[in-house]
C-alpha positions, 0 to 999 in steps of 0.5 A: 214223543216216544221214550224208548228203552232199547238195552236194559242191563238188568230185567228190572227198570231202576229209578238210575235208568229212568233218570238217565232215560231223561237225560238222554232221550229229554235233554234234561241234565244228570242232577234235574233228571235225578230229582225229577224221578225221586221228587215222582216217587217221593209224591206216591208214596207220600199220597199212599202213606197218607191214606190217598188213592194214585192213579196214573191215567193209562197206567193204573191205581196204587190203593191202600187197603186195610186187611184185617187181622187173621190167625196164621200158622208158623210152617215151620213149627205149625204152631198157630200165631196171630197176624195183625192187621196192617196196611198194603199197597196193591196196583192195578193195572189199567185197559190200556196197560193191559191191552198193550201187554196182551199185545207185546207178549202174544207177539213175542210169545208166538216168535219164541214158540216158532225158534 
């Protein structure tokens, strides 16, 4: 089964699209499609916030790096402060991923060059 989306509003994709995405396109009703995204979302973040890597086979990994502390500099006032050391969240994107961007974007980039 092909999940297509055809007229996004926005250049973004929100969880309110792909919940409506579900109910139309899955059958799904409007509240298990809802809780169906924000119980997807809200196991990710639970995952990262704990310290655990996710990976979404074909699409890529969500992992928690630790970066160490770090002199930096206000622009402003040039004036030096110290940046702590905090937790971020990178994404990497897998071959298939990758691959099908390469492909969607060569394509509509030749299409725009051509007008």
């Amino acid at each position: 089964m092909e999940i297509t989306v055809e007229s996004l509003e926005t250049p973004a994709l929100t969880k309110a699209q792909l919940a409506e995405l579900l109910f139309e396109q899955i059958g799904l009703n409007k509240r298990e499609s809802k809780d169906m995204i924000d119980a997807f979302f809200d196991l990710i973040a639970d995952s990262l916030v704990n310290g655990n890597d996710v990976k979404i086979s074909g699409f890529g990994n969500f992992q928690i790096r630790t970066k160490a502390p770090r002199p930096g500099r206000n622009p402003r006032t040039g004036e030096a402060i110290p940046i702590e050391a905090r937790r971020v969240v990178t994404f990497h994107a897998s071959h298939k991923l990758k691959e099908q961007i390469q492909e969607q974007g060569v394509g509509n980039g030749a299409a725009r060059a051509a007008a």
